[in-house]
C-alpha positions as CSV (number, residue, x, y, z in Angstrom):
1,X,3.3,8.1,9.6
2,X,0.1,6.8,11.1
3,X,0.2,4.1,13.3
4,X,-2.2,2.1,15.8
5,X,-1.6,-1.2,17.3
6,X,-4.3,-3.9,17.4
7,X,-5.0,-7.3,18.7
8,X,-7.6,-9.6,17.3
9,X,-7.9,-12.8,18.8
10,X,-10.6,-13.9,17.2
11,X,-8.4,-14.4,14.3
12,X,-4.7,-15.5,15.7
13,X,-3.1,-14.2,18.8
14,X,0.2,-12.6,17.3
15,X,0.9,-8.7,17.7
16,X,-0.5,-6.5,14.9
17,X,0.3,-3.4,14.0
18,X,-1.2,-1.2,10.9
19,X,0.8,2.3,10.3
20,X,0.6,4.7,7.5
21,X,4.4,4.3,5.6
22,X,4.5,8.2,3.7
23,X,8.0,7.3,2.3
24,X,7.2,3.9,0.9
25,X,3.7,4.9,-0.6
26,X,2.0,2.7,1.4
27,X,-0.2,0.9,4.1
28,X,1.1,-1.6,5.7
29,X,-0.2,-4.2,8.5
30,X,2.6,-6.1,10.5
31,X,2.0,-9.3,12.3
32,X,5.1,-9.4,14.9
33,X,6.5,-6.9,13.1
34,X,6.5,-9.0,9.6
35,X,4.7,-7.1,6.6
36,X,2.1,-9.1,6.2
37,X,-0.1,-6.8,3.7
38,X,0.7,-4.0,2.2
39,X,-1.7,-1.2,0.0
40,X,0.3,0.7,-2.3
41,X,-1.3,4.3,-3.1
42,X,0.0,7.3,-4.7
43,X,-1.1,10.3,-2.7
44,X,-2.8,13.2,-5.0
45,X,-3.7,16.7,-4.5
46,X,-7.0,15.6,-2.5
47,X,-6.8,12.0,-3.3
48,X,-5.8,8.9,-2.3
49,X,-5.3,6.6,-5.3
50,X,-5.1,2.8,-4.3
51,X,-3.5,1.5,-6.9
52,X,-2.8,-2.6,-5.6
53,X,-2.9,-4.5,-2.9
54,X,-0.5,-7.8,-1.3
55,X,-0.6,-10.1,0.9
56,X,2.4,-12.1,2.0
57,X,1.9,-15.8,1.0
58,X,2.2,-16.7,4.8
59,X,-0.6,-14.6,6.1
60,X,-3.2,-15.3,3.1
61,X,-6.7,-16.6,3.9
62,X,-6.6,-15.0,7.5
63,X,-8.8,-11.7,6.8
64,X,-5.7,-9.6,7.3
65,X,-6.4,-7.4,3.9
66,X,-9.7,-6.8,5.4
67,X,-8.6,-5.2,8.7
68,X,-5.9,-3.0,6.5
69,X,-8.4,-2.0,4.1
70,X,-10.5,-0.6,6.9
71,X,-7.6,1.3,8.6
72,X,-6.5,2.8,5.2
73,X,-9.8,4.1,4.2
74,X,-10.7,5.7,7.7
75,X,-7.5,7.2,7.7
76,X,-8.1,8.8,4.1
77,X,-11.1,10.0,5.0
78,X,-9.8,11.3,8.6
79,X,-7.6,13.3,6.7
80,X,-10.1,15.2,4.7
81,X,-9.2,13.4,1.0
82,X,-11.6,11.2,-0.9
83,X,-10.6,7.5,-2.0
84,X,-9.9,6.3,-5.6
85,X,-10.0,3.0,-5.9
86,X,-7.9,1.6,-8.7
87,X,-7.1,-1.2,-6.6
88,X,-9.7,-4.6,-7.3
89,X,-9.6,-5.5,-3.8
90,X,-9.7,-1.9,-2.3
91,X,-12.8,-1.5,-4.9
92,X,-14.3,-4.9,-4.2
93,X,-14.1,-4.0,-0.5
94,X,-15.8,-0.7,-0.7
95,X,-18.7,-2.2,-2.4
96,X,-18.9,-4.4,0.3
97,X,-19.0,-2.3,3.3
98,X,-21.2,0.6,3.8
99,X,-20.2,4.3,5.2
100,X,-17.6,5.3,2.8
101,X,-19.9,6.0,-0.8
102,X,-19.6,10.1,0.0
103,X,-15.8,10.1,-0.1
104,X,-15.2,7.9,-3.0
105,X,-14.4,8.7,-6.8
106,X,-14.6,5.7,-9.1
107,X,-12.2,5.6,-11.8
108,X,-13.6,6.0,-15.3
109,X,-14.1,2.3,-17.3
């Protein structure tokens, strides 16, 4: 499992922590040690496939997604894999931010 810990204060002062869950499928980012968002993926033979996203009703409209969506992908792309994003938000996201184009594969349709 990968984890860091972060803090951003900017954006609410409780302890954050974003970890890669292998057993559960999943990315997770906990706010004093709450899930507050979770990515779901299935891993693939040199894929990542995001497949949805959540966000726990009490942390929506904070940017929370956001800051797990950008610890998910840099941690697929640490580990060498390339990014399929099934997932609307994961996809919306990536179209958004620059620096990960090389080490995605868009689904067909």
């Amino acid at each position: 499992m990968t984890e860091n810990t972060a803090s951003a204060e900017d954006k609410f002062t409780a302890n954050v922590s974003l970890r890669r869950n292998d057993a559960q499928h999943r990315y997770e980012l906990l706010v004093d040690d709450r899930i507050a968002v979770q990515a779901f993926f299935r891993d693939l033979p040199g894929h990542i496939d995001f497949t949805h996203t959540e966000t726990g009703q009490d942390f929506e409209g904070q940017g929370l997604a956001k800051v797990l969506a950008h610890f998910a992908l840099d941690d697929v792309v640490a580990t060498g894999k390339r990014i399929i994003p099934h997932c609307p938000f994961i996809s919306s996201y990536l179209r958004k931010h620059e620096g990960y184009e090389q080490f995605v594969d868009w689904p067909q349709g």
